[in-house]
C-alpha positions as CSV (number, residue, x, y, z in Angstrom):
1,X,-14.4,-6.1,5.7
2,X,-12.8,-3.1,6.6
3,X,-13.4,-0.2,4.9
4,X,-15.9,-0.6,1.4
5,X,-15.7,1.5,-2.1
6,X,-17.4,1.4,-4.9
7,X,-15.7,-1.4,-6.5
8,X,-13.0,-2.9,-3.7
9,X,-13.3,-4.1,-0.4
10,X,-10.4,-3.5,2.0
11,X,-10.0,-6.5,4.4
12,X,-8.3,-8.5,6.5
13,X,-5.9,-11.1,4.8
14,X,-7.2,-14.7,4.4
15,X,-5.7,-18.1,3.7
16,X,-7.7,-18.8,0.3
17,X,-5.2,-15.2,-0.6
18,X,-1.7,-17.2,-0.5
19,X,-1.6,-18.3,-4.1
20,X,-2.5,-14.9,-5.5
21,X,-0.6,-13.0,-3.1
22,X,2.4,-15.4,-3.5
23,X,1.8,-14.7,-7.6
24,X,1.8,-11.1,-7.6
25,X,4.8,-10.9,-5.4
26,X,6.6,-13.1,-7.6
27,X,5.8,-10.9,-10.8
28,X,9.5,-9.0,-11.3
29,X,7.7,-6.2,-12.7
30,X,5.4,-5.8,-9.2
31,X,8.4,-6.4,-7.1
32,X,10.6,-3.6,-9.2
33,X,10.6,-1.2,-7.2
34,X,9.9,-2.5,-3.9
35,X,11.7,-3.6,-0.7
36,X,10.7,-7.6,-0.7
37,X,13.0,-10.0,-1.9
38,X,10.9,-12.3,-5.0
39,X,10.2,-15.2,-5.8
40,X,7.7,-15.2,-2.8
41,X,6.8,-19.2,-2.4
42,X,3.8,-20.3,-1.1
43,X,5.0,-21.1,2.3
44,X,6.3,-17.5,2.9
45,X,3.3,-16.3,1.6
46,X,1.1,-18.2,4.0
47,X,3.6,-17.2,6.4
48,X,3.0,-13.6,5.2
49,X,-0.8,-13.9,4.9
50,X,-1.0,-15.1,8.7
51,X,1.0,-12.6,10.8
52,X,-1.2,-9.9,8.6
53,X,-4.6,-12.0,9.5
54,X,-3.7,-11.4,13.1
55,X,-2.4,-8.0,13.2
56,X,-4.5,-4.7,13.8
57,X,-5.2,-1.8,12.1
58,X,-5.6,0.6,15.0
59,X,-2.5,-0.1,16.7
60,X,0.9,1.4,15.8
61,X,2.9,-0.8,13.3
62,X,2.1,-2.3,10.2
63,X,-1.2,-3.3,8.7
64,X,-1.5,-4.5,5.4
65,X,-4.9,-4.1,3.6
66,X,-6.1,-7.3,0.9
67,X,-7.2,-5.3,-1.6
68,X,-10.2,-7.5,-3.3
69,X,-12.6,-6.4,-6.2
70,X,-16.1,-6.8,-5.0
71,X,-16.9,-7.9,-9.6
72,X,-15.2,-11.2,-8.9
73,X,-13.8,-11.7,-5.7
74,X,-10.2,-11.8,-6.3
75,X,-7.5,-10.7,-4.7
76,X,-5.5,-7.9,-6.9
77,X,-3.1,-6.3,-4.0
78,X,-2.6,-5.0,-1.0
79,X,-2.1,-1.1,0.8
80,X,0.2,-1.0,3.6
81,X,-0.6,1.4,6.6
82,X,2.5,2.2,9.4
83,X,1.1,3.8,12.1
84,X,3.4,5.7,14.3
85,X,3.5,5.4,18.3
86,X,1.2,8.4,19.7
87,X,-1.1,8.3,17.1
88,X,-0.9,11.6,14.6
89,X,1.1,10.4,11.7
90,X,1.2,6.9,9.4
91,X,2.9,6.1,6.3
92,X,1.0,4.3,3.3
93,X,2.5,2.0,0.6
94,X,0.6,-0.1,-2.1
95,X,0.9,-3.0,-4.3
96,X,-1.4,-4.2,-7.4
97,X,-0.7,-7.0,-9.4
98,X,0.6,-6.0,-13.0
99,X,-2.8,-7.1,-14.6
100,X,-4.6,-4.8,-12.4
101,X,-2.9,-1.7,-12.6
102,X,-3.8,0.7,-14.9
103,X,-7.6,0.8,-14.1
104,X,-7.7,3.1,-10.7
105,X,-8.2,0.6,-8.1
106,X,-4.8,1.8,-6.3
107,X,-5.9,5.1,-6.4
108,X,-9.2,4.2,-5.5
109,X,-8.1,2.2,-2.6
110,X,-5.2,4.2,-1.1
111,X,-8.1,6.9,-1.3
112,X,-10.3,5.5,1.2
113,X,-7.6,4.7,3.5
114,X,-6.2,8.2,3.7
115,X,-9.6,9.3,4.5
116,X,-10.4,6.5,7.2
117,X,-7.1,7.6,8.6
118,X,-7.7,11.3,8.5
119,X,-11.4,11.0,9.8
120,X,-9.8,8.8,12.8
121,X,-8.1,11.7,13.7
122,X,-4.1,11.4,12.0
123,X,-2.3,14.6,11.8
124,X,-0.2,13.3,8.9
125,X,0.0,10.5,5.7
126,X,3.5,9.8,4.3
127,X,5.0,8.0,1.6
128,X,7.9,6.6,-0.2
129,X,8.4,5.1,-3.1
130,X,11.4,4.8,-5.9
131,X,12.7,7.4,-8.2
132,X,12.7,5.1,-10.9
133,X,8.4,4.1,-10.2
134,X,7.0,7.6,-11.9
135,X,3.4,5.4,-11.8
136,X,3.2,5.8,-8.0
137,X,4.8,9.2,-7.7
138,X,2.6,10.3,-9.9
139,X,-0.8,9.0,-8.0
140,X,0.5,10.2,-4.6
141,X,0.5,13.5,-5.9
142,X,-2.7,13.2,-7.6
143,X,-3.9,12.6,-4.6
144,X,-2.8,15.2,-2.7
145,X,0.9,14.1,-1.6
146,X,3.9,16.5,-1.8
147,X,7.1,15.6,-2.6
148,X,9.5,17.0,0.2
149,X,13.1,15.1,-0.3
150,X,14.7,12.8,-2.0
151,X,17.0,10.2,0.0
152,X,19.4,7.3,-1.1
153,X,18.9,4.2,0.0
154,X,20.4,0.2,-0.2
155,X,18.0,-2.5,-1.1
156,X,18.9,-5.6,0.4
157,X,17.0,-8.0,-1.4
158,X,18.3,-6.4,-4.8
159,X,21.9,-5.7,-3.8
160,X,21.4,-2.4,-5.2
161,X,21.7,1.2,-4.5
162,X,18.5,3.6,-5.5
163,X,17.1,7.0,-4.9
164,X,13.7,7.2,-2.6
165,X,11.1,10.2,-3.2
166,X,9.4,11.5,0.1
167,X,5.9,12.6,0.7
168,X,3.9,13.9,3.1
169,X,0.1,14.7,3.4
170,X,-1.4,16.8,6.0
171,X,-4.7,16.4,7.1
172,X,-5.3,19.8,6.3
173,X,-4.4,19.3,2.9
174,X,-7.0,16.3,2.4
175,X,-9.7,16.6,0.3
176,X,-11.6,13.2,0.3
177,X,-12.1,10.0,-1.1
178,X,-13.8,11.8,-3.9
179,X,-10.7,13.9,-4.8
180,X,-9.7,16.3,-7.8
């Protein structure tokens, strides 16, 4: 485990994750609004699963959080973490599976991550996500995110053009885990 709630742990990727990670990055509602191509089949997944077992969260690049819910064990998404090179600023993005959502457990969880991140010394947190996904515009600015542009971009995997919101979170804007 690497960083605890109340009700999620944030952890390392594992291989008994594939088929649920494979399922809710097959959903068409889950992968919306997001960059990956879908169907995910189990071999990419495992593939998937893997290189994020072995990479580390302290180092610049990607690490991508298994979101699991302490009740029952089971894997219901994932928060993404992009460290930049020299340390001071990050990017975040989230995924839940479709019969997850709706209960607080992204907020939850992109929560504690902002504040491991700001306690470990980040200047700055930002964020993308699609016009079109209100949902997740509207946590990242419950949780403290601005919106500071709006940028058009092509998604490969859908052949299609769409509109990206920006936004940033300073660490002296940060209020904690706890939040308003």
């Amino acid at each position: 485990m690497l960083i605890d709630t109340e009700r999620l742990r944030l952890r390392r990727f594992q291989p008994a994750d594939i088929p649920a990670f494979a399922a809710y990055r097959s959903d068409p509602e889950v992968a919306r609004y997001q960059e990956w191509d879908f169907p995910l089949s189990l071999e990419s997944a495992g593939r998937l699963v893997r290189r994020y077992a072995r990479s580390d969260p302290a180092r610049p690049g990607w690490f991508q959080y298994a979101l699991e819910l302490k009740a029952d064990g089971c894997l219901l998404g994932d928060v993404a973490v992009n460290r930049q090179p020299g340390g001071g600023e990050a990017e975040v993005g989230f995924s839940l599976a479709r019969d997850r959502q709706g209960h607080g457990y992204a907020t939850e969880a992109v929560r504690a991550v902002l504040d491991d991140l700001f306690s470990g010394g980040l200047r700055t947190v930002s964020a993308e996500c699609d016009i079109r996904n209100q949902r997740s515009a509207r946590l990242l600015e419950r949780i403290g995110f601005e919106f500071v542009a709006q940028r058009t971009v092509f998604v490969r995997g859908k052949r299609e053009w769409t509109d990206l919101q920006l936004f940033s979170l300073p660490a002296g804007k940060w209020i904690g885990p706890g939040g308003s």
